[in-house]
C-alpha positions in Angstrom: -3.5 90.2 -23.7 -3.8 87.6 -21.4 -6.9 86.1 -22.0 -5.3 85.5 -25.1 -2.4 83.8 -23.3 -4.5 82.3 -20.6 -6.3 80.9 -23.8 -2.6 79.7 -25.5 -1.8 77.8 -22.1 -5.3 75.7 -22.4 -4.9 74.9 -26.0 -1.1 73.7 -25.2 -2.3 71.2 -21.9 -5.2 69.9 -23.9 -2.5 68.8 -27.1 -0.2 67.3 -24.6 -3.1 65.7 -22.3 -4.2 64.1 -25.7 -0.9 62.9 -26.7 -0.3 61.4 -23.2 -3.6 59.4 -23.1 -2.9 58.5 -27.7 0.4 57.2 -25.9 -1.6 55.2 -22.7 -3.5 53.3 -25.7 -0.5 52.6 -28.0 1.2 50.9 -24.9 -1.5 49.0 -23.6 -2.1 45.5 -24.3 -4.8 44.7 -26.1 -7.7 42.9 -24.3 -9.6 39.8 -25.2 -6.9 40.2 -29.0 -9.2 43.1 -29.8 -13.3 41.7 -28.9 -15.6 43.7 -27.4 -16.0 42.5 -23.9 -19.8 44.2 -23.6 -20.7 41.9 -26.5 -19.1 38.9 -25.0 -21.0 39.2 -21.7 -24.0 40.5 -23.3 -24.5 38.9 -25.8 -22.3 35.6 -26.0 -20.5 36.7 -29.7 -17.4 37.7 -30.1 -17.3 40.2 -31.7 -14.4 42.2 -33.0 -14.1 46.2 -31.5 -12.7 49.2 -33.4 -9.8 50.9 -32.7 -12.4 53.7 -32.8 -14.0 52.8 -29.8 -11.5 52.1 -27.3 -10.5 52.5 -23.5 -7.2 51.7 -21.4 -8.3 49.7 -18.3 -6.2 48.2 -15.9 -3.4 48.6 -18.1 -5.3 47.2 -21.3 -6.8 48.2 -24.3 -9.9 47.3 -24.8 -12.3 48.0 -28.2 -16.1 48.1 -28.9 -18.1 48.3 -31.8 -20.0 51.4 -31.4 -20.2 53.8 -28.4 -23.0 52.1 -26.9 -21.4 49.5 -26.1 -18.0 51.9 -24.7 -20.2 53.6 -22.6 -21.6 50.5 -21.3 -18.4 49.3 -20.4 -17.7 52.3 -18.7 -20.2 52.7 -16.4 -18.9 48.9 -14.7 -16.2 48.0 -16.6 -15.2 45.2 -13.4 -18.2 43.7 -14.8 -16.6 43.1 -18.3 -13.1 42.2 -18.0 -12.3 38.8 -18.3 -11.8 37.0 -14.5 -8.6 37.0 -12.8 -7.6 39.5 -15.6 -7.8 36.6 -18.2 -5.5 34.6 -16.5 -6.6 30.8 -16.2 -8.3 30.1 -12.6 -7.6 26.4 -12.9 -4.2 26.8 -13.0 -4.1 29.4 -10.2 -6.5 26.8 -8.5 -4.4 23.4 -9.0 -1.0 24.7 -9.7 -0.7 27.6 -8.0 0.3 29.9 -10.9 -1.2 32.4 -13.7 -0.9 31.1 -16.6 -2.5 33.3 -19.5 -5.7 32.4 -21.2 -6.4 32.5 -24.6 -9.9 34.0 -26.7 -9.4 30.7 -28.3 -10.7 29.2 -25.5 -12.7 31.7 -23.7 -15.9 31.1 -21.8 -18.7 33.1 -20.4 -19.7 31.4 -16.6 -22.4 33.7 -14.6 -22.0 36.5 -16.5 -18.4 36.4 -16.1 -15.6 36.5 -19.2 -13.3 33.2 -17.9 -10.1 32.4 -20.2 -8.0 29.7 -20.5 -5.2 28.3 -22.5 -6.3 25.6 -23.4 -9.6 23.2 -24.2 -8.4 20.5 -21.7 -8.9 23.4 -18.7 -11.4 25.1 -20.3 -13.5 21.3 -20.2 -12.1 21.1 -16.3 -13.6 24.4 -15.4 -17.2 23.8 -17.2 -17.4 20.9 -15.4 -16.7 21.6 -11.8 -16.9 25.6 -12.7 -18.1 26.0 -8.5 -14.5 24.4 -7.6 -12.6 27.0 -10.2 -15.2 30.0 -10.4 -14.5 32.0 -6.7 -10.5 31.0 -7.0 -10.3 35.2 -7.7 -12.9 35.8 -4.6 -9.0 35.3 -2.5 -8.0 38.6 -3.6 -11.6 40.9 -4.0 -12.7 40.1 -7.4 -11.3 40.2 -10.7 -7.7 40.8 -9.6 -7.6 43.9 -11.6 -4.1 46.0 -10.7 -2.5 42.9 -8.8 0.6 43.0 -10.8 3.5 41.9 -9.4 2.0 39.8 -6.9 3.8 37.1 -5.1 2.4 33.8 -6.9 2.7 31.4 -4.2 0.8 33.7 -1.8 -2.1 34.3 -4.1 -2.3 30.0 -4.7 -2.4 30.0 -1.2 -5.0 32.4 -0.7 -6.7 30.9 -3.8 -6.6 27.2 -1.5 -7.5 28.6 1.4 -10.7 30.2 0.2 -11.5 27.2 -1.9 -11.0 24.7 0.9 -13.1 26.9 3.5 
């Protein structure tokens, strides 16, 4: 009798873990519009993930083609995910704000995923990339879970490390 309850217990956590991390993914922004990151830094292609292959990280979603790739991801996913969380490090850098970047004009510098949103900074970054590529090295990388961050103080951080 109560292994058979003991037994009911596990099977009614396991539906509502499942439902809580179906829920994580439906509200997660979707990263890099849907393209694998793996075979963006890897690669060099974009190319388009499956909602079958997917993982939440640092609050987005982000999709692979085939499990190989997932698990790649997983292993160092800081290693995939676009720079400054695919905000644009040339406007942190020369206005002192995040501004969103675009796939449209995406770039892979040094093994890093770098977005912008638009050609005209995506042109500044390639090149001078050395003045715009350590702008993120101010708050320990790829600014993953720095929401809410006072923007001033990061552009100041972003100068100060810059300048040094």
């Amino acid at each position: 009798m109560n292994r058979k309850r003991i037994v009911s217990v596990l099977a009614g956590l396991m539906l509502v873990v499942t439902a809580a991390s179906a829920q994580q993914v439906n509200k997660a922004a979707l990263g890099l519009d849907g393209y694998c990151p793996v075979c963006v830094v890897k690669m060099k292609k974009w190319v388009k993930g499956s909602a079958e292959h997917q993982v939440v990280y640092d609050g987005k979603t982000y999709r692979f083609p085939g499990a190989d790739q997932k698990q790649m991801f997983l292993e160092d996913p800081a290693k995939y995910v676009p720079a400054l969380g695919g905000d644009c490090s040339v406007c942190l850098a020369k206005m002192g704000k995040r501004v969103p970047g675009s796939v449209k004009f995406g770039a892979v510098h040094k093994g890093r995923v770098w977005m912008f949103p638009g050609d005209d900074q995506r042109k500044m970054f390639l090149a001078n990339a050395k003045q715009f590529e350590n702008v993120d090295l101010a708050h320990g990388g790829c600014l993953c879970g720095l929401f809410g961050r006072d923007a001033e103080a990061s552009a100041w951080e972003a100068r100060v490390h810059r300048d040094s």
